[in-house]
C-alpha positions in Angstrom: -187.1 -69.9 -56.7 -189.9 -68.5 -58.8 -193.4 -68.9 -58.1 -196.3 -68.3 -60.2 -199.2 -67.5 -58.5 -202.7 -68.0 -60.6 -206.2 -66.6 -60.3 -209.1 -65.8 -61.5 -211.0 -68.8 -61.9 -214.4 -69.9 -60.8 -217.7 -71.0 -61.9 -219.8 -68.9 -64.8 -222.4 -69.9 -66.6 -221.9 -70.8 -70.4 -221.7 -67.7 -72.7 -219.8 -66.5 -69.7 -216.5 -64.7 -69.3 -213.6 -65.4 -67.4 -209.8 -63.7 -67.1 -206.9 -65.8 -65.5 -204.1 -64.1 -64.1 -200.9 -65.3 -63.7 -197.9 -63.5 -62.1 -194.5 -64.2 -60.7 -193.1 -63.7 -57.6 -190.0 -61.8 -59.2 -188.7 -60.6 -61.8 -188.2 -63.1 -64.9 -185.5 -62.4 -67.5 -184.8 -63.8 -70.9 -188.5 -65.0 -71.2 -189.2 -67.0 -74.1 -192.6 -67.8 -74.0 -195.6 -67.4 -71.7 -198.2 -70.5 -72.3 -201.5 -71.6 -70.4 -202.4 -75.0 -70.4 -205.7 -77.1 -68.9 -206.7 -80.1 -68.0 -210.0 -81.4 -67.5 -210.4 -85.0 -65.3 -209.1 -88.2 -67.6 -208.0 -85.9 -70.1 -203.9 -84.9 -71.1 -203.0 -81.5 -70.2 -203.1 -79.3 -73.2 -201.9 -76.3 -74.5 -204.4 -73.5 -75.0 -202.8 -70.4 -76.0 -199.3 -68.6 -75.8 -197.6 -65.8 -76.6 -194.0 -65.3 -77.6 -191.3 -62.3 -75.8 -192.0 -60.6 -79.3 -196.4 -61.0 -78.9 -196.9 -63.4 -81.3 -199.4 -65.3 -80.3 -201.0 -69.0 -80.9 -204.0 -70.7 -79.8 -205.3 -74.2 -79.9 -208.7 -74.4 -82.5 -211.0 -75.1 -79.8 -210.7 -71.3 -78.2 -210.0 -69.1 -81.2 -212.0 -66.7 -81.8 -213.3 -66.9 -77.7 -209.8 -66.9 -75.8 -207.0 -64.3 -75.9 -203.8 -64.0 -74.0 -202.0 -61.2 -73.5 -199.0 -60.2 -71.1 -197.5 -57.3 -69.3 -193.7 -57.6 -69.2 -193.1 -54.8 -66.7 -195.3 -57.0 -64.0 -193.8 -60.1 -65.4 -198.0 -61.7 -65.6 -199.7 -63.3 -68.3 -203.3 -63.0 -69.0 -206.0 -65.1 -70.5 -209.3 -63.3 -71.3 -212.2 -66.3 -71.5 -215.1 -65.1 -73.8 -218.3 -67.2 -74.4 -217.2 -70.1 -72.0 -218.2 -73.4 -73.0 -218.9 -76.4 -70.6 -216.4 -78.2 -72.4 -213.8 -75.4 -71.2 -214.1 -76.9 -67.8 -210.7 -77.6 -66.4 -207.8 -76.9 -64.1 -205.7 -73.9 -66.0 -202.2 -73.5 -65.3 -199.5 -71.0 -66.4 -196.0 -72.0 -68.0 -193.0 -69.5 -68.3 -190.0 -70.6 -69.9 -186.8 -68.7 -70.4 -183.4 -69.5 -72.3 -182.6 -71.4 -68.7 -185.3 -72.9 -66.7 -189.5 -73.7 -67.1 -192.1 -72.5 -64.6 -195.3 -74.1 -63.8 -198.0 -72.2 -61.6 -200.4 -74.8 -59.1 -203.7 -74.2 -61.6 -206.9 -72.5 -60.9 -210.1 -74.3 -61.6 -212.5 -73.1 -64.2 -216.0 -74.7 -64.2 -218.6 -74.0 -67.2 -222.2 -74.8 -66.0 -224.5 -75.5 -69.1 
């Protein structure tokens, strides 16, 4: 069974940076996409960036311009670089593989945003 193991979070002032690493426990084949996700209390999880196998890359409005994910396939990990944190930013991230056959979810690492 894969696991994906997260860290990197913490507290940080606002106009802070954080980067969110997230790696599996083995090798991961026919990867489709590598997504993270938060949630902050009462809210719905959401999507906040992901990249496709090819590098495309998407991110939710909120974080453009701040946020960038990148990955390295050869270490099967995905990466979120957090630029000029916001308090609003404050959540639980988590990290989503899915491949052509199953979807992975990591446990989440907390990210708090003091103003």
């Amino acid at each position: 069974q894969v696991q994906l193991v997260e860290s990197g979070g913490g507290l940080v002032q606002a106009g802070g940076s954080l980067r969110l690493s997230c790696a599996a426990s083995r090798s991961i084949f026919n990867i489709y996409t590598m997504d993270w996700y938060r949630q902050a209390p009462g809210n719905k999880r959401e999507l906040v960036a992901s990249i496709t196998s090819g590098g495309t890359t998407n991110y939710a409005d909120s974080v453009k311009g701040r946020f960038t994910i990148s990955r390295d396939n050869a270490k099967n990990t995905v990466y979120l670089q957090m630029n000029n944190l916001k308090p609003e930013d404050t959540a639980v991230y988590y990290c989503r593989i899915t491949t052509n056959q199953a979807l992975y979810w990591g446990q989440g690492t907390q990210v708090t945003v003091s103003s």
